[in-house]
C-alpha positions as CSV (number, residue, x, y, z in Angstrom):
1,X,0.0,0.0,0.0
2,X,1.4,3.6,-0.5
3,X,3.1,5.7,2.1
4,X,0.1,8.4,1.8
5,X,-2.5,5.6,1.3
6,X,-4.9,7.7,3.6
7,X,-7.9,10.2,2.2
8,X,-7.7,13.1,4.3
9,X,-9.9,16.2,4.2
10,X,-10.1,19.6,6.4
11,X,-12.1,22.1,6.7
12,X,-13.3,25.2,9.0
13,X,-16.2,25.8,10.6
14,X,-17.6,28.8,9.0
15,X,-19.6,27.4,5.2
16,X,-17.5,30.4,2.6
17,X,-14.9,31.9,4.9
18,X,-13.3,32.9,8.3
19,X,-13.6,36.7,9.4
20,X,-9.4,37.9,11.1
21,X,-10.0,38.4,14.5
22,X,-12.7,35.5,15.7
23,X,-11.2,32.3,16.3
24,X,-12.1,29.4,13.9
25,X,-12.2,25.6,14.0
26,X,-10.3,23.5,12.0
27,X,-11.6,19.8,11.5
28,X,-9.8,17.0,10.5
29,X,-11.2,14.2,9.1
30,X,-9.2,11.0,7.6
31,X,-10.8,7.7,5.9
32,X,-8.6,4.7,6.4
33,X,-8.8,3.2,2.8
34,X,-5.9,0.4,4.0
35,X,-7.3,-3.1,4.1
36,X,-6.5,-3.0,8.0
37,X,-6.8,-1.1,11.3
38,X,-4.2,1.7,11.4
39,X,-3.0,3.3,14.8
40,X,-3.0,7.4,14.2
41,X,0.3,8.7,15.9
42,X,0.3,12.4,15.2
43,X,-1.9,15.3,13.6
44,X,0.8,18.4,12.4
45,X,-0.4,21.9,11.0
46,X,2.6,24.1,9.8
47,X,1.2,27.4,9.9
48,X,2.0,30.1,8.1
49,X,2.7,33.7,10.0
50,X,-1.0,34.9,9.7
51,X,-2.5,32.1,11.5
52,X,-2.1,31.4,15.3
53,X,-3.3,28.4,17.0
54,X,-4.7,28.5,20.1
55,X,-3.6,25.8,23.4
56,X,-6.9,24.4,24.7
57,X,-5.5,23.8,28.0
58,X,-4.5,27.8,28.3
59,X,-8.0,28.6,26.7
60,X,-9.9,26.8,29.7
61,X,-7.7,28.6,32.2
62,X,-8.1,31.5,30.5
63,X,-11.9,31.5,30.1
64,X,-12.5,30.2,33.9
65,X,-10.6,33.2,35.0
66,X,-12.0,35.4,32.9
67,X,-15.7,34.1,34.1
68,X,-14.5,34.6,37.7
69,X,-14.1,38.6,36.6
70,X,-16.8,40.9,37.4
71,X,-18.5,43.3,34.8
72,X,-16.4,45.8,34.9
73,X,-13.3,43.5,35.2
74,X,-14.2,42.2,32.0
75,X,-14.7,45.4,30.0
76,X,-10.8,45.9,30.4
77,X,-10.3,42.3,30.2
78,X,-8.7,40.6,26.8
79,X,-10.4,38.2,25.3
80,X,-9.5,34.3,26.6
81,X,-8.7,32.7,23.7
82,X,-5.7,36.2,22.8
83,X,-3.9,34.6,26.5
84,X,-4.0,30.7,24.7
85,X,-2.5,31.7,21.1
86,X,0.6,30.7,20.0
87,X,4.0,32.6,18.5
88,X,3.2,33.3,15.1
89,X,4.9,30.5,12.4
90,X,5.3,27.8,14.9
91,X,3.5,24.1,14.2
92,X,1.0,22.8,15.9
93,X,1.5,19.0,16.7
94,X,-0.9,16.5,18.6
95,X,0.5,13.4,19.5
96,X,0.4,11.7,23.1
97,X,3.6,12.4,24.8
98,X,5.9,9.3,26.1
99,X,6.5,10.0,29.7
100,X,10.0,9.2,29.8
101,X,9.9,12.5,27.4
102,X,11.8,10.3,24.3
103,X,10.0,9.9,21.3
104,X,10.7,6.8,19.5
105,X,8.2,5.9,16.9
106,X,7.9,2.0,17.8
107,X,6.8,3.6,21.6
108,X,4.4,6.0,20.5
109,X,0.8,5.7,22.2
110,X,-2.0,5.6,19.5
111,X,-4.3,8.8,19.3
112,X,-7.0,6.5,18.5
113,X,-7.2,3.8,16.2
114,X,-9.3,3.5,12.9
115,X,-10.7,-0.1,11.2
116,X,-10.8,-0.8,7.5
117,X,-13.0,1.7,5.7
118,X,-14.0,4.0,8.9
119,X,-12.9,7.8,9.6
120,X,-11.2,9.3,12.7
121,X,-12.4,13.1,13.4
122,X,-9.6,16.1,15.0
123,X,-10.7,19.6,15.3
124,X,-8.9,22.5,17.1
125,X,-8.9,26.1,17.2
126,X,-6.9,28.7,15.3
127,X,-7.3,32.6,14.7
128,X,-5.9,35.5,12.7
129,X,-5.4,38.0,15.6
130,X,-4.1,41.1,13.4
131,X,-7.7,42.4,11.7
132,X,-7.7,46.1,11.7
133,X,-5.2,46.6,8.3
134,X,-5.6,42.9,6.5
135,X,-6.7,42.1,3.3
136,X,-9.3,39.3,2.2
137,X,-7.0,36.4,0.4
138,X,-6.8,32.7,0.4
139,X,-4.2,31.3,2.9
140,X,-2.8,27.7,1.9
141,X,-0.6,25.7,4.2
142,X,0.1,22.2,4.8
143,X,0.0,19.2,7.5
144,X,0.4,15.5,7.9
145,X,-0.4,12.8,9.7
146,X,1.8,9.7,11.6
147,X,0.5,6.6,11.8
148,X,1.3,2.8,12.3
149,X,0.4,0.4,9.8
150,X,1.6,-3.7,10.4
151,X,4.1,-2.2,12.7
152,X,5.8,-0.1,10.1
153,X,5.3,3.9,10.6
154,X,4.0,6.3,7.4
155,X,3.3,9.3,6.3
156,X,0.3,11.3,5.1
157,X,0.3,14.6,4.0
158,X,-2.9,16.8,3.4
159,X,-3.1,20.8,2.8
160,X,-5.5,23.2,4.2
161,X,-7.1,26.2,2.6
162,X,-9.6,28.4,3.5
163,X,-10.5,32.6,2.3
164,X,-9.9,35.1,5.2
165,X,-11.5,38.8,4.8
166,X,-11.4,41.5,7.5
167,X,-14.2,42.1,9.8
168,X,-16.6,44.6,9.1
169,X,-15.7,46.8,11.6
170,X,-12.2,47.3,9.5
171,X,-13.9,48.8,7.1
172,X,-16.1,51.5,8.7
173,X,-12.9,52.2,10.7
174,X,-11.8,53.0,7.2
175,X,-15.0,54.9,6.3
176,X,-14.8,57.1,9.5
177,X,-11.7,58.2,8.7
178,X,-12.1,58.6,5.4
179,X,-14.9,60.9,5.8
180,X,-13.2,63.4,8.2
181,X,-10.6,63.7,5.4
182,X,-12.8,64.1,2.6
183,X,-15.0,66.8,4.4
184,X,-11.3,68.5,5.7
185,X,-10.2,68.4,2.2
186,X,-13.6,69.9,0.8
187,X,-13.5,72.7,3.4
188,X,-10.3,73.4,2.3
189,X,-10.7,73.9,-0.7
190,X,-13.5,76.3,-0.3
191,X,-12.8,77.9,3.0
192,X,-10.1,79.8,4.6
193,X,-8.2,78.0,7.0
194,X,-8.7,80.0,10.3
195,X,-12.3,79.9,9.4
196,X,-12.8,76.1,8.4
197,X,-13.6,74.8,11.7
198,X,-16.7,75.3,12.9
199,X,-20.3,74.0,13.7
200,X,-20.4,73.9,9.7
201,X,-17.6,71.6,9.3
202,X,-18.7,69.4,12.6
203,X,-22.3,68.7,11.2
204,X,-20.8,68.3,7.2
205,X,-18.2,65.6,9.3
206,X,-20.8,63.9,11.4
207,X,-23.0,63.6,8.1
208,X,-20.1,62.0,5.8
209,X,-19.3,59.3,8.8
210,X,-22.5,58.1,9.0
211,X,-23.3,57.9,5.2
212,X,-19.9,56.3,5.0
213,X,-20.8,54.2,7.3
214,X,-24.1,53.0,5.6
215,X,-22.2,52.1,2.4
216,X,-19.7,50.0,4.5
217,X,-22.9,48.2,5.4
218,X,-24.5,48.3,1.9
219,X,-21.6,47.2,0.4
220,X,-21.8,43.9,2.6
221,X,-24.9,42.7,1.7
222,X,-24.1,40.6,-1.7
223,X,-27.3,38.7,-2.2
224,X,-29.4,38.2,-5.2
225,X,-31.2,41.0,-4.8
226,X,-28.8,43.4,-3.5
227,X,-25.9,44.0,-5.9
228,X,-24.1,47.4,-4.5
229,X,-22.2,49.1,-7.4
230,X,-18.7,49.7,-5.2
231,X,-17.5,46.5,-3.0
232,X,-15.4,47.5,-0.1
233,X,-13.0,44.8,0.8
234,X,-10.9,46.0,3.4
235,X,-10.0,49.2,5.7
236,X,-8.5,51.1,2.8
237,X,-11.7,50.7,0.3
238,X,-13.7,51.8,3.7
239,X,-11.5,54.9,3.8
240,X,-12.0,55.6,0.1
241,X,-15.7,55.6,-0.1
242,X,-15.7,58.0,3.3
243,X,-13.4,60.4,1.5
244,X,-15.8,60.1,-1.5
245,X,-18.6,60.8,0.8
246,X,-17.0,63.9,2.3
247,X,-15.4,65.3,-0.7
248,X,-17.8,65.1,-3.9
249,X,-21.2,65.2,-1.2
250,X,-24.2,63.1,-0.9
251,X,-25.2,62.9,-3.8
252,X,-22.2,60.5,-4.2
253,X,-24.0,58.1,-1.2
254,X,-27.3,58.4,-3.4
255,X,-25.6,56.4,-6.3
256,X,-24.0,54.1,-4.6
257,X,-27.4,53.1,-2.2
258,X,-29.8,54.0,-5.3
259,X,-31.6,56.3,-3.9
260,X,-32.0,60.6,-3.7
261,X,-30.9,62.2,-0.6
């Protein structure tokens, strides 16, 4: 039988893809297509520098101490799971771990064992904790799996790949921002400097944000019937249609949304 005689397939737990910043879960699931049992030794993810897996063991800590908080305690309090990731680039590998700290294949403990024809299911956590400046893409990396066949140890490998886009409150960071500078430039433009900032300018500010804001949100909503004319990926096309919104005025918002302001 060959070395990677072993069908192998991962996914996450989200159905299209997984949003930087909220952990994810990674499941595992291999179908042992040897004519025998095999005993699974290891599971190994080599993650690239986005992606962070995150310890269980330090998660439960982390969460039972977080529960213990009170209200206020928790406001200032980091999330449980940012305390359980892991240093960026480093792999994650689950195997049982001889006592005597040596690991010699022909020692190794069995994860579980899988008959003839039946699957064996591993799912863990992972996250892309930097969120405010990323861009959607597809990230690609890949793992194997250890295991004991007839006393002889082998080798499957397996890739995983998933899309990653930035959270939606990247892009009306973006938008905010975008419309204070489109509104600063506009007053510029038309008003003296010593003169530009006043109630004016606060109320023309105000006004851009929120419409920015509300094609952030438009721009999100991709369904059959709702097919927005700009798509906003990240926190820079946020920040473009707020400077849009602030500079060239309203009636820029009433194209994109369809409607007359």
């Amino acid at each position: 039988m060959a070395i990677d005689a072993l069908k192998v397939e991962s996914s996450i737990s989200t159905p299209s893809s997984i949003v930087a910043g909220t952990p994810f879960t990674i499941t595992t699931i291999l179908t042992n297509v040897h004519d025998d049992t095999i005993e699974v030794l290891e599971y190994c993810y080599y993650f690239p520098y986005q992606v962070q897996w995150i310890h269980e063991n330090d998660y439960i800590k982390s969460y039972d101490k977080y529960k213990s908080l009170n209200i206020l305690a928790k406001l200032f309090s980091k999330s449980p799971w940012r305390y359980a990731t892991q240093p960026p680039g480093i792999p994650m590998s689950y195997l049982i771990q001889p006592q005597n700290g040596e690991i010699l294949n022909e020692e190794i403990d069995s994860i579980h064992s899988v008959l003839s024809g039946e699957k064996a299911i591993y799912s863990f956590e992972a996250v892309v904790p930097k969120w405010l400046f990323i861009t959607g893409s597809e990230i690609k990396f890949e793992g194997h799996i250890r295991y004991r066949y007839k006393q002889e140890i082998h080798t499957s490998q397996f890739k995983v790949c998933f899309t990653m886009r930035p959270p939606l409150i990247s892009n009306i960071i973006g938008a905010i921002i975008g419309g204070m500078l489109g509104t600063t430039a506009q007053f510029l433009k038309e008003h003296e400097t010593y003169n530009m900032f006043n109630l004016s300018f606060i109320s023309a500010s105000a006004l851009s944000i929120i419409l920015g804001i509300i094609i952030v949100v438009f721009s999100s909503r991709k369904t059959s019937d709702v097919q927005p004319i700009l798509t906003i990926e990240d926190i820079w096309g946020g920040m473009l249609a707020g400077f849009f919104v602030g500079y060239l005025g309203h009636d820029f918002f009433g194209k994109i949304v369809n409607i007359n302001i």
